[in-house]
GUDO-578044 format. One line per 10 residues: their letters; for each residue x, y, z of C-alpha. Coordinates in steps of 0.02 Angstrom, whole numbers, plus 50000, padded with zeros to 5 digits. Each point is the difference from the previous one (the first is absolute). Example, Ala and Ser with C-alpha at 12.3 -4.5 7.8 and 13.67 -1.06 7.14 Angstrom:
REM GUDO-578044
AS) 50615:49775:50390; 50069:50172:49967
***
This chain:
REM GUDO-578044
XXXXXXXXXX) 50000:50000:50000; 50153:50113:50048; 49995:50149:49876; 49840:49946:49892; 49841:50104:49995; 49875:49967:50141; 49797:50002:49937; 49901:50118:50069; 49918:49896:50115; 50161:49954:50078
XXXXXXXXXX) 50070:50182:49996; 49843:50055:50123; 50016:49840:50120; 50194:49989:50016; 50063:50161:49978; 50149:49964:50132; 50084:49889:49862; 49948:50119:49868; 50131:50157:49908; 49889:50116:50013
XXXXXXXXXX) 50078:50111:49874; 50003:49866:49861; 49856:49875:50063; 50133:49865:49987; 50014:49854:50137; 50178:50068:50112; 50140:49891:49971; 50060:49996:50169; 49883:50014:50161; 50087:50094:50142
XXXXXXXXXX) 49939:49983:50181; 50098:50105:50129; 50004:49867:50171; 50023:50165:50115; 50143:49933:50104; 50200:49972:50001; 50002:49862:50120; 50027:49843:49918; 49898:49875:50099; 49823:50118:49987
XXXXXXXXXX) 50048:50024:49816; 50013:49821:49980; 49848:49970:50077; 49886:50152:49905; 50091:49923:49817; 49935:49836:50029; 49820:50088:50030; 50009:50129:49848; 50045:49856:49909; 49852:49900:50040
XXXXXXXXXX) 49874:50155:49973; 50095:50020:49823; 49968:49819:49957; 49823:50015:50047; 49979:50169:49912; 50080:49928:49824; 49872:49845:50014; 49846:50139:50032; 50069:50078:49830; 50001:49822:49884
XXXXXXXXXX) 49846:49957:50068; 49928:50201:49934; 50097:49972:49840; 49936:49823:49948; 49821:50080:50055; 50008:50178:49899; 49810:50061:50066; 49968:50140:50011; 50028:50073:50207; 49825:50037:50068
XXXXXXXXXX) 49989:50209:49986; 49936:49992:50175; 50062:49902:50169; 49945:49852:50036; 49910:49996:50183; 50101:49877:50107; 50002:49953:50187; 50160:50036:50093; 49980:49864:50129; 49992:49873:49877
XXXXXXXXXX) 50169:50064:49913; 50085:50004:50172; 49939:49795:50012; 50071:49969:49849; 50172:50092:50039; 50006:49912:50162; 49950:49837:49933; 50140:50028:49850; 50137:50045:50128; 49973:49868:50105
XXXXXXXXXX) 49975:49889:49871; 50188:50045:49898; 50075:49997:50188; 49938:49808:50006; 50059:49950:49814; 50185:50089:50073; 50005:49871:50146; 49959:49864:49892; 50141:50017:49874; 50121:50072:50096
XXXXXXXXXX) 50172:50044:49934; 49993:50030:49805; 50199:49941:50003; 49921:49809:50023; 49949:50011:49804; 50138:50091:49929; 50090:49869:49870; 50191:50048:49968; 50044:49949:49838; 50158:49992:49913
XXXXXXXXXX) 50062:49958:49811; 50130:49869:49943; 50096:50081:49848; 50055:49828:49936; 49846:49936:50005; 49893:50141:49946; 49876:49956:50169; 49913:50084:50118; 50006:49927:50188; 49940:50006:50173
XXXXXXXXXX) 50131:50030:50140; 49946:49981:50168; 50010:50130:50097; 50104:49968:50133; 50124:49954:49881; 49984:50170:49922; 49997:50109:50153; 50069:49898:50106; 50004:50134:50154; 49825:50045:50018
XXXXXXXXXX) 49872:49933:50103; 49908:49848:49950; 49816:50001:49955; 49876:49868:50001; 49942:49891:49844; 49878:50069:49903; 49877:49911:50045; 49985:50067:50180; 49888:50124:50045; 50019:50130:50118
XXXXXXXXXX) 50121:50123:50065; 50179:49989:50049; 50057:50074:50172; 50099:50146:49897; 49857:50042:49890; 49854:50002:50139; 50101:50128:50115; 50043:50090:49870; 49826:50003:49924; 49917:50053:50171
XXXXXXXXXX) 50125:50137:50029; 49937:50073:49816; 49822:49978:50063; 50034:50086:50146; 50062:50153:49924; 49843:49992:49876; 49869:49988:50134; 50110:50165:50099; 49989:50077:49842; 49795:49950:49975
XXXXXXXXXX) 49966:50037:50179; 50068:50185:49991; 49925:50039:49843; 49832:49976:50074; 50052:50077:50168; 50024:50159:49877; 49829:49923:49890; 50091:50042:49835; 49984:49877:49892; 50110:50031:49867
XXXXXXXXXX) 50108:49872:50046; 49876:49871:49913; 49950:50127:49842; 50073:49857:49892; 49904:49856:50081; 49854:50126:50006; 50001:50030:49814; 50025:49820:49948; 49835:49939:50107; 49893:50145:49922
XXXXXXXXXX) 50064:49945:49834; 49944:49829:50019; 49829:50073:50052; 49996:50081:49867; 49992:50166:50094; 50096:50184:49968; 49991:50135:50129; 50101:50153:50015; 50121:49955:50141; 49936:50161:50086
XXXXXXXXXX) 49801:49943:50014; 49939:49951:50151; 49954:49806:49923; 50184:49990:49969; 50063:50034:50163; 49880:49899:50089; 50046:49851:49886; 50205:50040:50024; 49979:50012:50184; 49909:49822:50004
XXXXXXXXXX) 50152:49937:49905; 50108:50072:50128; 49905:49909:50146; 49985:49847:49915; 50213:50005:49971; 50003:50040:50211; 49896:49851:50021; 50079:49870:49897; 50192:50071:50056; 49916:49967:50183
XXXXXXXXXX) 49981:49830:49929; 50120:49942:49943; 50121:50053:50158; 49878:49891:50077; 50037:49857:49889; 50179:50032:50016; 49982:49964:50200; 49910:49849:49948; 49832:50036:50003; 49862:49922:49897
XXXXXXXXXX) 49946:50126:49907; 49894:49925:49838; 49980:50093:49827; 49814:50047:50007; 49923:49927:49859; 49919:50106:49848; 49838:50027:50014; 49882:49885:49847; 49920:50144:49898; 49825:49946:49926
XXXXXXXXXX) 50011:50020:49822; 49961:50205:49934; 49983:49937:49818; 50068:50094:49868; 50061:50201:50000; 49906:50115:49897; 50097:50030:49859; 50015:49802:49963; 49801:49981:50007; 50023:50162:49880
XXXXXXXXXX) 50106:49922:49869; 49890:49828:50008; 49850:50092:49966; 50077:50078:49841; 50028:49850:49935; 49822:49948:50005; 49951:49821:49963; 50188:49977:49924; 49955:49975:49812; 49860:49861:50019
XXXXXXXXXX) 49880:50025:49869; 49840:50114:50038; 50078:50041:50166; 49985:50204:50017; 50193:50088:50029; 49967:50175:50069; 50025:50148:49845; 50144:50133:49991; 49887:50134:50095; 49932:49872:50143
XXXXXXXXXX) 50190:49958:50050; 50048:50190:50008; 49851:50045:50108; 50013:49855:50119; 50167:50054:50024; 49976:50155:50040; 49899:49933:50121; 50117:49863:50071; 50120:50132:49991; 49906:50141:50105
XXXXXXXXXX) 49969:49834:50127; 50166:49987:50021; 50048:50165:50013; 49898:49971:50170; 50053:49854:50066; 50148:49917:49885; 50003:49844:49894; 49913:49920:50147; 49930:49818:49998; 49831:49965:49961
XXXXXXXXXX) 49970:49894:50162; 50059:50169:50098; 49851:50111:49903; 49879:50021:50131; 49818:50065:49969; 50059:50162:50094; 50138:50019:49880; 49887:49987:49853; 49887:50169:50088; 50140:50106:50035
XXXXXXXXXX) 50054:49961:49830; 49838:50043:49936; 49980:50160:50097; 50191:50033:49928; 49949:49989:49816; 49833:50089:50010; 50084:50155:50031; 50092:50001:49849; 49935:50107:49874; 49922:49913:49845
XXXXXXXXXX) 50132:50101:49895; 50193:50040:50060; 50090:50120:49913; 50169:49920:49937; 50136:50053:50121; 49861:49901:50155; 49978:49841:49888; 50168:49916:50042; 50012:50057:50193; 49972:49855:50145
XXXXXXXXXX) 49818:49997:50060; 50027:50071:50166; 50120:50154:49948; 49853:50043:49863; 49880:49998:50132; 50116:50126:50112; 49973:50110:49817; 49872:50146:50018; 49860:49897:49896; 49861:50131:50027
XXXXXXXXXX) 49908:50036:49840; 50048:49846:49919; 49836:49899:49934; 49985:49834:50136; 49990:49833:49920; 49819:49957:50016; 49949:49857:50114; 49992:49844:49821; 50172:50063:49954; 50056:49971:50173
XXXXXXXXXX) 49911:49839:50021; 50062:49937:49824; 50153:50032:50077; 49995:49897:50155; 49927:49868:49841; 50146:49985:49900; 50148:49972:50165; 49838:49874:50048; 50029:49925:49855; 50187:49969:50015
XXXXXXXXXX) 49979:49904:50156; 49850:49901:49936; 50117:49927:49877; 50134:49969:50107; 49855:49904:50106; 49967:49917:49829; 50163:49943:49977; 50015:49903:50160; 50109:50132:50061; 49922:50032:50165
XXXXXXXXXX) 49943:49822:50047; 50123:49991:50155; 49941:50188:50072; 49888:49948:50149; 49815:50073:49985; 50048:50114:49853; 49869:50112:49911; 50017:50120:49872; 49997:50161:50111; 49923:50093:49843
XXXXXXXXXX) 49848:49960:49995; 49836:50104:50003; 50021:50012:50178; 50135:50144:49977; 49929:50069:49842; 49895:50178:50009; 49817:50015:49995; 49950:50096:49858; 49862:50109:49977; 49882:49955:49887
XXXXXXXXXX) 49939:50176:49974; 50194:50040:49976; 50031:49979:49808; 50168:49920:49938; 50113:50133:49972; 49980:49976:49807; 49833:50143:49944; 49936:49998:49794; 50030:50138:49886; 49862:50122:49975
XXXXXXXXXX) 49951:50064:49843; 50104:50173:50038; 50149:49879:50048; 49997:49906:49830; 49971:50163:49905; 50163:50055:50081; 50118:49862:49950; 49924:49970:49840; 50030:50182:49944; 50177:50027:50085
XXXXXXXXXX) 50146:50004:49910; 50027:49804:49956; 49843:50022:49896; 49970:50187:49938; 50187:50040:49972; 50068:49834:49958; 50115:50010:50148; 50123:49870:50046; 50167:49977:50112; 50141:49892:50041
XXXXXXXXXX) 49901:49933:50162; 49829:49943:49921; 50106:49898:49873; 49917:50032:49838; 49825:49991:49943; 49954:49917:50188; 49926:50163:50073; 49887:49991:49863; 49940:49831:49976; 50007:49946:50201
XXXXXXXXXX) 49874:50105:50072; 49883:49975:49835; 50025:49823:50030; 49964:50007:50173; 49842:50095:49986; 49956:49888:49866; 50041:49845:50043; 50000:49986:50192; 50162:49932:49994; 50142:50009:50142
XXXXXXXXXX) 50152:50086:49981; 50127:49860:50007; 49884:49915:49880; 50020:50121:49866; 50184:50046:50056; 50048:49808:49940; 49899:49990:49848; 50093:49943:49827; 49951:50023:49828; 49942:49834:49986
XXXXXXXXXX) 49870:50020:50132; 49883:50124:49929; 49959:49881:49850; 49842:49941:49908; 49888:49861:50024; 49960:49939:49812; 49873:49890:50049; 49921:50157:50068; 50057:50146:49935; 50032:50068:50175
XXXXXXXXXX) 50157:50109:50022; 50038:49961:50207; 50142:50016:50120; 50048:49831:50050; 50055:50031:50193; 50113:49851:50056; 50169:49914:50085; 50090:49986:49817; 50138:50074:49962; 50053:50021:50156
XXXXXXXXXX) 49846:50124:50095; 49927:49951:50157; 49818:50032:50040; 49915:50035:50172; 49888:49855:49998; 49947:49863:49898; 49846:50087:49947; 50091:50141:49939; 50069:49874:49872; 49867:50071:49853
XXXXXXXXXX) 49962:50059:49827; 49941:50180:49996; 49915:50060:49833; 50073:50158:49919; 49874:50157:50029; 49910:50055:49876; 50092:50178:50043; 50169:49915:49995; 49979:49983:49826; 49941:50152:49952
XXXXXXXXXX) 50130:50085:50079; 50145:49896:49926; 50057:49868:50092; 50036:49882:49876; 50067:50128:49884; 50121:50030:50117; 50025:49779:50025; 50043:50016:49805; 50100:50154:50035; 50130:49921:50106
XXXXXXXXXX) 50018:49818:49890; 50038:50126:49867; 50123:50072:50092; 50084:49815:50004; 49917:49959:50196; 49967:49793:50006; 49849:49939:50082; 50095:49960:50148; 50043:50167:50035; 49911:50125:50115
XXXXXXXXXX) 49862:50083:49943; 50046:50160:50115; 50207:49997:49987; 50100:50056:50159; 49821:49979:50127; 50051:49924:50146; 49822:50000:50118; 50069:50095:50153; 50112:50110:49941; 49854:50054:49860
XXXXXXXXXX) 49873:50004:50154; 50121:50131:50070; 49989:50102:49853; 49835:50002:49950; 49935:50046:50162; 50115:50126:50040; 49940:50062:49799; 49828:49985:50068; 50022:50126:50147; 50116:50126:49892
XXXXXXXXXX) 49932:49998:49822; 49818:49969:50035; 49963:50075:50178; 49930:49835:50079; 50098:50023:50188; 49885:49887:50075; 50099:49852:50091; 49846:49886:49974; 50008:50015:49794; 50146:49918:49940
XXXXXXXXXX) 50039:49886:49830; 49881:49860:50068; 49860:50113:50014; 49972:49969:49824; 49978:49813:50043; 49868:50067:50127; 49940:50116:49870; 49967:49837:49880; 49903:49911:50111; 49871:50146:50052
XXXXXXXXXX) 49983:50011:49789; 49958:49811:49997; 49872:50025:50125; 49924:50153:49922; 49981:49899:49846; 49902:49887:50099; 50111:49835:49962; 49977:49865:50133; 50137:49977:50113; 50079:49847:49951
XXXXXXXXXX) 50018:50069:49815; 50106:50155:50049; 50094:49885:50146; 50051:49897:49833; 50058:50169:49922; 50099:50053:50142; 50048:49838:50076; 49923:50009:50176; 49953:49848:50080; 49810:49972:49984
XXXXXXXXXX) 49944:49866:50164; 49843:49955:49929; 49969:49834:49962; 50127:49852:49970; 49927:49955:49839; 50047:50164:49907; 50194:49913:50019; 49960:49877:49883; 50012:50062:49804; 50155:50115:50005
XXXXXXXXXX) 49881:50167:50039; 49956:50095:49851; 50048:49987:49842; 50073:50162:49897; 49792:50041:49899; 49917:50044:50153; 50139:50084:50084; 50021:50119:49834; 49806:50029:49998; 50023:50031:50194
XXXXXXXXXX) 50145:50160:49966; 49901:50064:49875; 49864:50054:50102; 50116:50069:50135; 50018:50187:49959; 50129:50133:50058; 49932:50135:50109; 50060:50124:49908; 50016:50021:49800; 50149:49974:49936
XXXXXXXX) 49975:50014:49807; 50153:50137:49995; 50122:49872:50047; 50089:49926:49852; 50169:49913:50021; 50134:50105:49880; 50143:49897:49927; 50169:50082:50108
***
């Protein structure tokens, strides 16, 4: 390692072995033992030496595990870190009596020149002046060894005992730092949690020194034995990357889409902003509440220097003003990190966890007002007059961040269609197409080609508006094959769903004076559905045109829904609330 670059994660755990100047591991690690006396100094190498050796195996363990640290400190219980000291100390002390001198195993070898072989020489033959050791097969110490291995701990357990006559712990930072590490724990050596945690170390190194004197004298002093920890099941960023994978590749099993993964983690993220990569067995119901509470008072829209910061320093931000999430965001929320431990349930991973139970369940999850709309409102006819006269559409407007002829065609499409964003965001040429039997122009809204879709009913065939024809929507299909596009390739170049969403809304408020919060992009999907309605169409026609789950009965499953005829007759009697004639789609 000496000299090579140290990962990030390593830089922020171990920076005593770091250069800070170049972020390269040191190449030498210096330790000052704070004495000129040779017998302390001996005594102090031997136990810098040990903390070294236990601080280099804390660092290969962190580098052949490169997660990413927790942003904020794990909660752990001093007490039980003092146990495990003691228990540790007492327990190397033991392992030391049992093998006793180290010189018992040394082999002295020498080489014969003529005959180009390597051989054993005893050792008395080869140091034929120093004291004689037992075989290596005995255990224990030798007389030499033992006094001079109680005099050693006798100068530790001075040094121990002073150190928490004074209570400054510093003596055990080391020791301190490599148990928090294991815990997966950072603190700032100055917080309270820290010292408290230090100073237990400190006791626990009084106690076991006390020990081990004792044991010296004689005295019977067993190793307490570690404590059998019921099984906590898997941390939360394993039961994370499990769910990603979904059902693993088995055929018609569902694998969560691009957008799902980056808003559960979010989610997972903000959780363990809270409370660390924690174990699922250790989530309590509590710890689902206050995490609730946490993320309610986010606002439903951060502005870009508040997106990246740890959950609890956002929530130290002044927040007032911001639009709150409403209460179905939040509890959608609590849904999808729900979801990450039912899988990890599913996949056997929390069998051993005595009396587990998902702690997200509707227990923890906000009542919502019916009376309370979602925070998603329809355009009115003013609304709809205003974007469809701004400058996208009167002035032929475009820039770098709508990507083309999207601004356009989206919001049409939307209005027109019903359609979701990411639906239309990952559309290709070759899925607005024509069915011959039929004669029926439709989008074809699927999982080929890559897309993802929210739910299986959303898997559909949506018949081009009458409107969207008018206007120019497949002149401007032919327009881009002529321009040498395959059918593969994206109907709306460049749109990426999110960053798009970004942009038109923020288009919405500037260009066309809607600064309501409620009426976003998906309003228009909102806006769809009150048309269907006004056009008197019975629900589960328009819930096939939209691709909402209809729960009537079981027997409308059978027969594949509608075919494309009655869905075309269906859009044709769904008319725009406004009159949008003066729209024409003009070649670029």
């Amino acid at each position: 390692m000496a000299g090579k670059p140290a990962p990030d994660h390593i830089r922020s755990a171990f920076p005593i072995l770091i250069n800070a100047s170049t972020g390269l591991f040191k190449r030498e690690f210096v330790r000052s033992l704070d004495t000129k006396e040779l017998r302390p100094a001996k005594t102090r190498d031997h136990q810098e030496a040990l903390t070294f050796a236990r601080l280099l195996e804390e660092v290969m363990a962190a580098l052949s595990h490169p997660a990413a640290t927790p942003s904020a400190p794990v909660t752990v219980d001093a007490n039980e870190i003092g146990e495990s000291v003691f228990r540790q100390l007492l327990e190397d002390d033991e392992t030391t009596r049992l093998i006793g001198d180290d010189r018992r195993r040394i082999e002295h070898r020498d080489f014969n020149f003529e005959t180009c072989t390597e051989f054993v020489v005893a050792r008395a033959t080869k140091f034929p002046h120093l004291i004689d050791v037992p075989a290596s097969s005995a255990i224990g110490m030798q007389l030499d060894h033992a006094e001079i291995y109680g005099e050693e701990n006798i100068d530790l357990a001075n040094e121990y005992r002073a150190a928490y006559a004074r209570r400054d712990p510093s003596i055990v930072a080391a020791e301190t730092s490599i148990e928090l590490k294991r815990r997966g724990a950072s603190y700032e050596k100055s917080s309270a949690e820290y010292q408290a945690v230090a100073l237990e170390v400190l006791r626990a190194h009084v106690r076991a020194y006390d020990a081990i004197e004792k044991r010296h004298q004689g005295v019977d002093i067993p190793t307490p034995v570690e404590p059998v920890r019921s099984p906590r099941g898997p941390r939360l960023s394993e039961a994370f990357e499990v769910w990603k994978m979904g059902g693993g590749g088995v055929r018609g099993s569902k694998t969560p889409g691009k957008n799902s993964i980056i808003e559960t983690g979010q989610v997972v993220r903000y959780f363990t902003d809270l409370y660390g990569d924690i174990h699922l067995g250790d989530i309590t119901r509590a710890k689902a509440r206050e995490f609730r509470d946490a993320i309610a008072k986010v606002p439903t829209r951060l502005p870009t220097r508040l997106r990246k910061m740890p959950l609890p320093k956002l929530l130290e931000q002044d927040l007032s003003g911001q639009p709150l999430r409403h209460a179905n965001t939040v509890n959608k929320l609590l849904q999808l990190i729900g979801a990450v431990v039912s899988k990890a349930e599913a996949e056997a991973m929390l069998d051993d966890v005595e009396h587990f139970a998902n702690p997200f369940t509707k227990a923890v999850k906000l009542r919502v007002d019916d009376g309370d709309t979602e925070d998603r409102e329809i355009f009115s006819k003013a609304d709809l007059r205003a974007i469809f006269t701004s400058p996208v559409f009167s002035g032929n407007w475009r820039t770098v961040g709508g990507k083309g002829e999207a601004p356009f065609w989206l919001p049409l499409i939307g209005l027109l269609s019903g359609m979701r964003l990411n639906e239309m965001a990952g559309m290709r040429l070759i899925d607005l197409r024509e069915d011959e039997d039929d004669d029926v122009w439709f989008f074809d809204v699927s999982r080929k080609g890559g897309r993802s879709t929210k739910t299986a009913t959303s898997i559909r065939r949506i018949p081009l508006h009458p409107e969207l024809k008018r206007i120019g929507l497949l002149t401007y299909r032919a327009w881009l094959l002529d321009r040498g596009a395959k059918l593969n390739d994206p109907l709306w170049p460049g749109v990426k769903s999110s960053a798009w969403s970004k942009w038109v809304n923020s288009y919405l408020n500037v260009k066309c004076g809607i600064t309501d919060s409620t009426k976003v992009f998906h309003s228009f999907r909102h806006t769809f559905k009150r048309m269907a309605r006004d056009a008197e169409l019975y629900e589960e026609l328009h819930d096939a045109i939209t691709g909402h789950a209809n729960k009537g009965s079981v027997g409308r499953d059978y027969g594949a829904g509608f075919s494309i005829k009655p869905l075309a007759k269906a859009m044709a009697q769904i008319k725009p609330p406004i009159d949008l004639k003066a729209l024409t789609w003009k070649l670029p």
